[in-house]
Backbone as a ProteinNet text record, in pm:
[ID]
protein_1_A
[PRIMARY]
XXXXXXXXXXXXXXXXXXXXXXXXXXXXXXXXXXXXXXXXXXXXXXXXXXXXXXXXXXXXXXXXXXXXXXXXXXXXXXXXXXXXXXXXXXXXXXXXXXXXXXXXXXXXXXXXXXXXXXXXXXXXXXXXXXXXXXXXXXXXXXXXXXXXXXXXXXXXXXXXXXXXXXXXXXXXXXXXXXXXXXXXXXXXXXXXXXXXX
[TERTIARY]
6615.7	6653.3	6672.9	6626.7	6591.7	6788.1	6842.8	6967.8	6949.3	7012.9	7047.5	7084.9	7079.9	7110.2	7164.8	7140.3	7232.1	7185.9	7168.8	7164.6	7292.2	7254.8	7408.7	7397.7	7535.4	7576.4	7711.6	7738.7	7880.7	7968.3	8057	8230.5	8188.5	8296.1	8297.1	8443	8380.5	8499.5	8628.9	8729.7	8844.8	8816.3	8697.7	8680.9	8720.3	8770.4	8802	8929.3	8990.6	9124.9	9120.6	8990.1	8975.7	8985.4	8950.2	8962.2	9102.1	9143	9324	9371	9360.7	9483	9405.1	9288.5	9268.7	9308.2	9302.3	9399.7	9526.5	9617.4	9752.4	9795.9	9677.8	9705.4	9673.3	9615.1	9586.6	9713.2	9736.6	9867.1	9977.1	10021.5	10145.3	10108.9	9991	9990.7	10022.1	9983.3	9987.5	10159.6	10187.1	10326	10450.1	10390.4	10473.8	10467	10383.8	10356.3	10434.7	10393.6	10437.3	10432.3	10542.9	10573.6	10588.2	10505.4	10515.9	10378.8	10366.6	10217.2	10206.2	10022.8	9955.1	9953.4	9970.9	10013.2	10096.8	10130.4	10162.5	10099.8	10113.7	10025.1	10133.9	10139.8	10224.6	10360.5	10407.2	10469.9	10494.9	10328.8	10300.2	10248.4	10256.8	10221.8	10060	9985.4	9845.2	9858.5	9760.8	9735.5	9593.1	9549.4	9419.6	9431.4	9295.3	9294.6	9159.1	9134.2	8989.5	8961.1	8849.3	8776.1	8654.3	8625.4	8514.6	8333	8373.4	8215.8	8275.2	8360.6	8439.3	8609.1	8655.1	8815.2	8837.1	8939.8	8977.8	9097.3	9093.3	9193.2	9327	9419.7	9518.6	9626	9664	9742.5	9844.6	9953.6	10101.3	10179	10288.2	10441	10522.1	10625.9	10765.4	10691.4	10599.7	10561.8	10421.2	10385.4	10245.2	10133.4	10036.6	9893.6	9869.4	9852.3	9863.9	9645.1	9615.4	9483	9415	9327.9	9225.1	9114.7	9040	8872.3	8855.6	8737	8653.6	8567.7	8546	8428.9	8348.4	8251.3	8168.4	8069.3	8026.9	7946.4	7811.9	7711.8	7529.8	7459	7332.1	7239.4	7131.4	7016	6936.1	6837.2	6721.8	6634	6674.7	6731	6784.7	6921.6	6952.4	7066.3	7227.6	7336	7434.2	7507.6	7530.7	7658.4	7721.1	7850.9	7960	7931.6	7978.6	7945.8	8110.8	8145.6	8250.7	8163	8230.2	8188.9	8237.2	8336.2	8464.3	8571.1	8571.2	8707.3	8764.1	8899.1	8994.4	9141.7	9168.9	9267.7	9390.9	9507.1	9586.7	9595.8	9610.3	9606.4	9725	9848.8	9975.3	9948.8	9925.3	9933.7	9801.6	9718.8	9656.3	9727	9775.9	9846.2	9943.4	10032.1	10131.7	10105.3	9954.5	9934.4	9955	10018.5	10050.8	9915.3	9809.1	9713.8	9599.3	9621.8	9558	9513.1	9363.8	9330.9	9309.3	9342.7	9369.9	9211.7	9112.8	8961.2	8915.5	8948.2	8860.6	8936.3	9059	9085.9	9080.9	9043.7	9016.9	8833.4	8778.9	8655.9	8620.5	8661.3	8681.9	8763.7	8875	8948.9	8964.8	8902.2	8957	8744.4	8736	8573.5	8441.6	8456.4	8318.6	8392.8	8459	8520.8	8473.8	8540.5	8519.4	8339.3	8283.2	8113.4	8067.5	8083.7	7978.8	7895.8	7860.2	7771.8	7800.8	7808.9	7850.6	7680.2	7643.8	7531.8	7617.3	7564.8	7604.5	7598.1	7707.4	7696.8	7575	7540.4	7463.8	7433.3	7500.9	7532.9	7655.9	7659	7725.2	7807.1	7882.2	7951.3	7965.7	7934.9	7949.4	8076.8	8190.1	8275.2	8242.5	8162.4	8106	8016.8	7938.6	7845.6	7913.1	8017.6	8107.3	8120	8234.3	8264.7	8180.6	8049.4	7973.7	7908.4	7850	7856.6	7979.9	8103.6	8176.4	8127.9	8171	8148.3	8053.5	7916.2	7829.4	7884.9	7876.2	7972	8002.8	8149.5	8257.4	8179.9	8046.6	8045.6	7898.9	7853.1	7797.5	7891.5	8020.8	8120.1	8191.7	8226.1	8264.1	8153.8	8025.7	7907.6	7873	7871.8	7850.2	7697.7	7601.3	7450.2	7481.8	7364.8	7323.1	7227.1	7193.8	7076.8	6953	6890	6774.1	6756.2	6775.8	6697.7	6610	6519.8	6403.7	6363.7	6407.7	6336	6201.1	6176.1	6054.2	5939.7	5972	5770.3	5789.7	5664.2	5612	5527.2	5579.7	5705.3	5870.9	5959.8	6127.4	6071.6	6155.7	6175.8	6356.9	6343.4	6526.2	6488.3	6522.3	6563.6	6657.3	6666.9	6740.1	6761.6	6865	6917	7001.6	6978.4	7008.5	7121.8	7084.2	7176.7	7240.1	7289.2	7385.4	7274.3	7168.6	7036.7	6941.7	6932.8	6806.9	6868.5	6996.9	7085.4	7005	7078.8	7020.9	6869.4	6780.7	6665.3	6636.7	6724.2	6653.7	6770.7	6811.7	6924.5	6837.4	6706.3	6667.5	6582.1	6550.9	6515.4	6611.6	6750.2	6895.1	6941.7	6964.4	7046	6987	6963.5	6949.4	6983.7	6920.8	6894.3	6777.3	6696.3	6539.6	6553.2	6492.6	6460.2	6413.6	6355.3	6337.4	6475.7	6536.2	6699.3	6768.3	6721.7	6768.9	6777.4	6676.1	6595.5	6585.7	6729.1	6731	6869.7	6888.5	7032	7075.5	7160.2	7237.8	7340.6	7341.6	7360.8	7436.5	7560.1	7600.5	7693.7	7661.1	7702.3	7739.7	7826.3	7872.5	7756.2	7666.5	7583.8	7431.2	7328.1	7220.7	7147	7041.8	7030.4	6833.8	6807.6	6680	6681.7	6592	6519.8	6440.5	6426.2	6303.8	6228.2	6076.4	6026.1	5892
-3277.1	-3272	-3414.7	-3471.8	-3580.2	-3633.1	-3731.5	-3766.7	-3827.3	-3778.9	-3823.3	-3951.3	-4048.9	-4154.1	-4175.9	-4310.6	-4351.1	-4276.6	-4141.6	-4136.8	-4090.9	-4172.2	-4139.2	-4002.4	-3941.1	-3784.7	-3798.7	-3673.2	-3670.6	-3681.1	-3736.4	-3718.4	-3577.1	-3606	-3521.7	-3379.3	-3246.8	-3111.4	-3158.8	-3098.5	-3025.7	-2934.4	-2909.7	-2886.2	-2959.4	-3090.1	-3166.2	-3120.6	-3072.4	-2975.8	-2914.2	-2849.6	-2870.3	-2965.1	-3024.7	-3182.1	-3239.7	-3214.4	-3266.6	-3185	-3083.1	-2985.5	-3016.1	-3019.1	-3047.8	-3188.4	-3284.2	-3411.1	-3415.6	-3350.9	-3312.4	-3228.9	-3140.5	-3064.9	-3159.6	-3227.3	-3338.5	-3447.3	-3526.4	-3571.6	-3527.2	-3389.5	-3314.5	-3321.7	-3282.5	-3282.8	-3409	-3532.8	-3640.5	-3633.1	-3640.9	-3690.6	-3621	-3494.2	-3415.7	-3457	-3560	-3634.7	-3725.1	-3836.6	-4002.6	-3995.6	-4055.5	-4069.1	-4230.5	-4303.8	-4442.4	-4456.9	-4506.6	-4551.8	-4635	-4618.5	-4743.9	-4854.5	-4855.6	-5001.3	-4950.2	-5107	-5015.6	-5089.3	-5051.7	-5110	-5056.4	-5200.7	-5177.6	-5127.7	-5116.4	-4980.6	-4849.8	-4808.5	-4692.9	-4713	-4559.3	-4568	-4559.3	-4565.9	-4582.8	-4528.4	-4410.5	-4350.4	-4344.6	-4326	-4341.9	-4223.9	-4121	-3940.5	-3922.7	-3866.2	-3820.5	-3908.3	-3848.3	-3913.9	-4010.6	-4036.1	-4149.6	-4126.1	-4009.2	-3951	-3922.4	-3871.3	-3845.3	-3881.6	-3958.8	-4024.4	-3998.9	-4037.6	-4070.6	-4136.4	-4243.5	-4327.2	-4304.8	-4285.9	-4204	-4281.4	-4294.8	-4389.1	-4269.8	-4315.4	-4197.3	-4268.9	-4195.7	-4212.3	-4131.6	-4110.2	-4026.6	-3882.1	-3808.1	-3708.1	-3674.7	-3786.5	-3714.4	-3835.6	-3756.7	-3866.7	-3893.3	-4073	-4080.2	-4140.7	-4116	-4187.9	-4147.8	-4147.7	-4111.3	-4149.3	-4223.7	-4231.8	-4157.2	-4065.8	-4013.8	-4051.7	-4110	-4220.8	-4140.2	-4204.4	-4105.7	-4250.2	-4179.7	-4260.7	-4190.2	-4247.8	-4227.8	-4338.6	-4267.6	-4305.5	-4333.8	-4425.2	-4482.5	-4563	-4527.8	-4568.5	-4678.6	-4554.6	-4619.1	-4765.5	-4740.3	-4870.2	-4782.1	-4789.2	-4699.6	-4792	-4695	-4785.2	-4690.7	-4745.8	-4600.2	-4596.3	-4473.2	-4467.5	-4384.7	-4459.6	-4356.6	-4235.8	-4139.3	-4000.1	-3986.5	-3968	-3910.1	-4008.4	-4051	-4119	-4052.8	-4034.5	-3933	-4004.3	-3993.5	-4084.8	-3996.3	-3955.1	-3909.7	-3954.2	-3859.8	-3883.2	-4002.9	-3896.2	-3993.8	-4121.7	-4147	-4243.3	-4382.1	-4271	-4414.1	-4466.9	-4358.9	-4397.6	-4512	-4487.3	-4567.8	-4739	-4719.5	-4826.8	-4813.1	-4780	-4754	-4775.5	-4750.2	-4783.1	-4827.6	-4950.3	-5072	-5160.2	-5191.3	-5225.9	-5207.5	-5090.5	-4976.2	-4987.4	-4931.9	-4914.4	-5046.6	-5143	-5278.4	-5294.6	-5270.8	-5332	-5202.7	-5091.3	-4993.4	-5058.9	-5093.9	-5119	-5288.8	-5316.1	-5458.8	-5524.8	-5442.9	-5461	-5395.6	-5248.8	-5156.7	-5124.1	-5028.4	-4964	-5071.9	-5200.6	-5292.6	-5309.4	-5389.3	-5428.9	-5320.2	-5205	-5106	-5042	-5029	-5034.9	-5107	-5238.6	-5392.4	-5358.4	-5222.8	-5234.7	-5069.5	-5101.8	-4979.1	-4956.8	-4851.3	-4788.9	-4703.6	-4705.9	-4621.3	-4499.7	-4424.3	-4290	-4244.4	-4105.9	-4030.3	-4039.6	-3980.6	-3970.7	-4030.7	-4116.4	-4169.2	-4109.7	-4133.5	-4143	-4215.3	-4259.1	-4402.1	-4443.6	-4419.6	-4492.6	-4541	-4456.1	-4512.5	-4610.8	-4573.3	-4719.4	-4833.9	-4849.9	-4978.6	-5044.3	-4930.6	-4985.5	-5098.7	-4998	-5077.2	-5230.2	-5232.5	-5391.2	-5403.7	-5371.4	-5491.3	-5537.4	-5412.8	-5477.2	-5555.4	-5559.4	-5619.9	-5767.9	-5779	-5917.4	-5989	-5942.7	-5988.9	-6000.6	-5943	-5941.3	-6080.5	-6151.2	-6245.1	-6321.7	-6346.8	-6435	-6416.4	-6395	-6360.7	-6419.6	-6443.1	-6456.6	-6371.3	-6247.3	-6073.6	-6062.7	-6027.4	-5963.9	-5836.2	-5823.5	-5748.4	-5742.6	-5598.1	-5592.4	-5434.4	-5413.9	-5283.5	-5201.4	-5067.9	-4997.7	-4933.8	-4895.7	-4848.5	-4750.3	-4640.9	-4443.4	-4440.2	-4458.4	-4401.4	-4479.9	-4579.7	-4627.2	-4587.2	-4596.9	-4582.5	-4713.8	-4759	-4772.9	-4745	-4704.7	-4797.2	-4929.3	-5022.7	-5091.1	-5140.4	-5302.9	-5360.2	-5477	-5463.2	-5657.4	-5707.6	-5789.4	-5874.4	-5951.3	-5906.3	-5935.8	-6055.8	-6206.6	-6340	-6345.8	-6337.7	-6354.5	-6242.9	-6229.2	-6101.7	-6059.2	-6224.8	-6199	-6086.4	-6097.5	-5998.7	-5917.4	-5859.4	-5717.9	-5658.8	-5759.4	-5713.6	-5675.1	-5767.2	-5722.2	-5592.6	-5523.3	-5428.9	-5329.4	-5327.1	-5253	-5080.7	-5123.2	-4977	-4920.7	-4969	-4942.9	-4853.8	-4950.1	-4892.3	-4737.4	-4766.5	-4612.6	-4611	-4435.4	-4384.7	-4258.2	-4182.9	-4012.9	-3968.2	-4033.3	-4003.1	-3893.9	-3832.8	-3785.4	-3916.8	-4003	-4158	-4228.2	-4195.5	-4216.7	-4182.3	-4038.9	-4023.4	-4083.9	-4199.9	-4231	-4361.6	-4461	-4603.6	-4616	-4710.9	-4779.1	-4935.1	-4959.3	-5074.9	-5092.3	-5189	-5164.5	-5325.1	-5347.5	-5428.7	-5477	-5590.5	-5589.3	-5762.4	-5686.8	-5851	-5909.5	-5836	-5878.3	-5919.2	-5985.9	-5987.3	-5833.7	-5765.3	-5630.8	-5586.6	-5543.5	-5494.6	-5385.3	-5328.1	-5180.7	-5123.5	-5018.3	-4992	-4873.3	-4904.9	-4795.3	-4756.8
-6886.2	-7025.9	-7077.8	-7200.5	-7240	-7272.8	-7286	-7281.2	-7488.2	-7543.9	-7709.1	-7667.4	-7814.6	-7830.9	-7955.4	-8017.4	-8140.8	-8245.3	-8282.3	-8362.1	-8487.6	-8595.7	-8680.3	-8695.5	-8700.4	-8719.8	-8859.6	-8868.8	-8971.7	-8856.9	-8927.5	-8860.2	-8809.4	-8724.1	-8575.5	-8655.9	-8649.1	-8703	-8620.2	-8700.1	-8613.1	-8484.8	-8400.9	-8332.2	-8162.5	-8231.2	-8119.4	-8044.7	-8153.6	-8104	-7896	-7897.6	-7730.2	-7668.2	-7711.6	-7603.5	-7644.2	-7732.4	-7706.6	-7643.6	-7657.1	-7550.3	-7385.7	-7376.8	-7239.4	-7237.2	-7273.5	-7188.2	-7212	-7309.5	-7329.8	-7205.9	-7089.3	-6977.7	-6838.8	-6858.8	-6755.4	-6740.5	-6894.8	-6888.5	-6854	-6896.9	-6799.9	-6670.6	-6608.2	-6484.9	-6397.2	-6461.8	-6415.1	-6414.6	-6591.3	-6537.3	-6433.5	-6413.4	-6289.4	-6155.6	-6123.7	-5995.9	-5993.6	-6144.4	-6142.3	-6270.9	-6325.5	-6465.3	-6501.9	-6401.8	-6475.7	-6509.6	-6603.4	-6710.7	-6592.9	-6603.9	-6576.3	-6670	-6750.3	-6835.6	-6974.9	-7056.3	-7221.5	-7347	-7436.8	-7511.5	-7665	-7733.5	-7849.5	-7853.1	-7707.1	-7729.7	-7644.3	-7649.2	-7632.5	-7429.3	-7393.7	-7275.9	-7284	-7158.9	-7148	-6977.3	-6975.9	-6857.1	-6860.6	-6726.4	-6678.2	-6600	-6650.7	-6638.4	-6594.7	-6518.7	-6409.6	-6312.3	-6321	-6142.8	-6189	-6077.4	-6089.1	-6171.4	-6218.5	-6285.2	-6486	-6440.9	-6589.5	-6609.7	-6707.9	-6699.6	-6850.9	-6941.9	-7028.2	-7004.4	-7145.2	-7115.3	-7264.2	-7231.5	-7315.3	-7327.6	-7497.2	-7555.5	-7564.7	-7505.7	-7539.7	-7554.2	-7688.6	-7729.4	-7728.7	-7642.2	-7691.8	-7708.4	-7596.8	-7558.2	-7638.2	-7701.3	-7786.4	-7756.5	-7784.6	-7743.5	-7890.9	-7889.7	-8032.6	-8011.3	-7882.6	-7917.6	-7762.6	-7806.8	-7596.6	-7631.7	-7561	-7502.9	-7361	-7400.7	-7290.4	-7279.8	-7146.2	-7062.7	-6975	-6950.6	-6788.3	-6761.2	-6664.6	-6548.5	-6575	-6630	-6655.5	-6586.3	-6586.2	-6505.5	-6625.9	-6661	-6768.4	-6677.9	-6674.3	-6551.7	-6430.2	-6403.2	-6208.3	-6301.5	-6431	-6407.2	-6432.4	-6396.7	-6370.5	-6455	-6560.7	-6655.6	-6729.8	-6772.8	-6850.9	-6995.9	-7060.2	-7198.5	-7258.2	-7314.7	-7451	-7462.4	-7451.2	-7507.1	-7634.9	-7604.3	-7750	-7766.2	-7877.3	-7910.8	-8028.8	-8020.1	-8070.5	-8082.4	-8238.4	-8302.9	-8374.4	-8327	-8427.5	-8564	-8659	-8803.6	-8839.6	-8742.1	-8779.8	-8707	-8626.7	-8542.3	-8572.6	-8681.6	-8764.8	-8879.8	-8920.1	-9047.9	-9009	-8904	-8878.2	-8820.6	-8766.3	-8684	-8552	-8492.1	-8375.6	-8273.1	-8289.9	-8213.8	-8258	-8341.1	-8401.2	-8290.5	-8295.9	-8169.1	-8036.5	-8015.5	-7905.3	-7867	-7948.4	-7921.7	-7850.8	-7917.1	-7836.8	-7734.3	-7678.9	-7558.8	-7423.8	-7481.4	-7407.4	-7363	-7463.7	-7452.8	-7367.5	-7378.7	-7320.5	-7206.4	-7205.4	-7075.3	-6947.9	-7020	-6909.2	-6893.9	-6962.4	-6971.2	-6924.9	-6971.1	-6940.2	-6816.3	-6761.2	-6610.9	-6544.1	-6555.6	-6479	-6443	-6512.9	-6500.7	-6541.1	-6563.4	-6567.4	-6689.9	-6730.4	-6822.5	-6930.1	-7041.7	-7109.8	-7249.5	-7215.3	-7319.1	-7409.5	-7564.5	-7698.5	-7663.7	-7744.6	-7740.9	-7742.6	-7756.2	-7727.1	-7914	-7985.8	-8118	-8218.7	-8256.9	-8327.7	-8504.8	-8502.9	-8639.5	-8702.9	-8848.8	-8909.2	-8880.1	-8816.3	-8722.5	-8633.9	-8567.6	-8389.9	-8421.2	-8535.3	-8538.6	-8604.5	-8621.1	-8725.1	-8601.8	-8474.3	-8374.1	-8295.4	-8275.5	-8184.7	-8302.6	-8378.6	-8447.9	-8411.2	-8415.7	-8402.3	-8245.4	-8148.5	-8004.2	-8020.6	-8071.4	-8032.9	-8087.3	-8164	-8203.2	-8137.3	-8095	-8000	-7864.2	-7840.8	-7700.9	-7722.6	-7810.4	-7795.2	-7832.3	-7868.6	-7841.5	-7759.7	-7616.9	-7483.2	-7397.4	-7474	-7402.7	-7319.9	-7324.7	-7225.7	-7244.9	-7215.5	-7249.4	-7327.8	-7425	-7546.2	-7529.7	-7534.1	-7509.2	-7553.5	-7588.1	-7683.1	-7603.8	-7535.5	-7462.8	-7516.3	-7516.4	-7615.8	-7507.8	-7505.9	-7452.8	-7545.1	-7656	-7732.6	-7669.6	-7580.2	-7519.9	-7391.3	-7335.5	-7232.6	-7166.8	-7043.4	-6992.7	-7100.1	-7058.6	-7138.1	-7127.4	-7234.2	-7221	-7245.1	-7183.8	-7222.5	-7238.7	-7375.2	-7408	-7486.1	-7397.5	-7391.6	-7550.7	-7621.1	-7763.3	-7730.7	-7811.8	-7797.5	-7865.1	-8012.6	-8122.6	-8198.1	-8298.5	-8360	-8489.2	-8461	-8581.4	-8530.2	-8402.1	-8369.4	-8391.5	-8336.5	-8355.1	-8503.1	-8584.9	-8744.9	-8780.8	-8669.8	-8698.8	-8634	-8559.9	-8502.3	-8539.4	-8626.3	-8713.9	-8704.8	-8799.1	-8798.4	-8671	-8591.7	-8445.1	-8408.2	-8397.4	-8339.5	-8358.3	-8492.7	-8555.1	-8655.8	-8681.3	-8803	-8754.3	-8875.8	-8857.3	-8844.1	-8756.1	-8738.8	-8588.6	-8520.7	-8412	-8308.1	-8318.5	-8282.9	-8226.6	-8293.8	-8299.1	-8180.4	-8111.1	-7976.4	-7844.8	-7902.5	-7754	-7785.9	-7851.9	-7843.1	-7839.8	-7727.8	-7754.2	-7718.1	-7788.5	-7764.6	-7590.9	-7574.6	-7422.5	-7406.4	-7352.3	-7354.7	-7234.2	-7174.9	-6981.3	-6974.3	-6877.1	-6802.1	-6717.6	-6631.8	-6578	-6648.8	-6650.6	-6640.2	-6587.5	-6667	-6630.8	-6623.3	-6562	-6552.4	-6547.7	-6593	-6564.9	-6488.8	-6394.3	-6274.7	-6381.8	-6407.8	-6462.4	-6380.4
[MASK]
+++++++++++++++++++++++++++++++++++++++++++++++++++++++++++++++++++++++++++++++++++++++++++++++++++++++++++++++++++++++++++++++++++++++++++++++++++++++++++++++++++++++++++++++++++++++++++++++++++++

């Protein structure tokens, strides 16, 4: 089955409601073991939830999740790198600030370290795509590789993106709402990266 890519979508329903109560059931479980955060942030606690194929990483205060990323472990011709699935923001907890900045250092401190190399969602939200320009940004000032995966030729191809100019030039390559759209992404790594095709 062919794997989606950037393509822009609408904001994501109230349907996400499943996926909060399932890491709101993972977090109890955790904290009935060990109730000290793996780190804190603002404030707030920060736990680290699953196993080595699927995790989320969960911003908590004073018994509520005010923020979570769900991560996984993919495969993109023979190169193994993680991707954000879902990122999921309490209403109150934007309003308040409370987890201002939360996204980039989930994305930068914890998620790239941890798989050397992180590929775009599957489908994006004109949030998800703000996010990633910014990452991409920040990650040619870190000096990190940026870089095109292109699914629509034959061979794939990956290249290697220099400046934040090519980014722009390949703006409509990247994302849209085309069917084309499934099968390109932005791809951004600590390492130097090749492709086996």
């Amino acid at each position: 089955m062919e794997q989606k890519a950037m393509r822009v979508i609408s904001p994501l329903s109230e349907d996400v409601n499943g996926y909060v109560a399932y890491v709101k059931t993972l977090l109890e479980r955790k904290l009935k073991t060990n109730k000290s955060p793996d780190s804190t942030y603002q404030g707030a606690n920060v736990y680290h939830l699953g196993d080595k194929q699927n995790g989320y990483v969960v911003l908590e205060q004073s018994g509520e999740i005010l923020y979570f990323v769900r991560h996984e472990l993919i495969k993109h011709n023979k190169l193994q790198v993680g991707r954000q699935v879902l990122v999921w923001r309490n209403k109150e907890a934007y309003k308040s600030g409370a987890s201002a900045g939360f996204a980039s250092k989930v994305f930068f401190d914890y998620l790239l370290p941890k798989y050397k190399a992180l590929i775009a969602d599957k489908e994006q939200t004109r949030d998800g795509k703000q996010f990633w320009e910014y990452a991409i940004r920040s990650a040619f000032q870190r000096n990190d590789f940026v870089y095109f995966l292109n699914r629509r030729s034959t061979p794939n191809s990956l290249t290697r993106l220099i400046s934040y100019q090519e980014v722009l030039d390949r703006t409509d390559e990247l994302w849209g709402i085309e069917e084309g759209h499934l099968r390109t992404f932005a791809v951004i790594s600590e390492l130097p990266l090749k492709i086996k095709t």
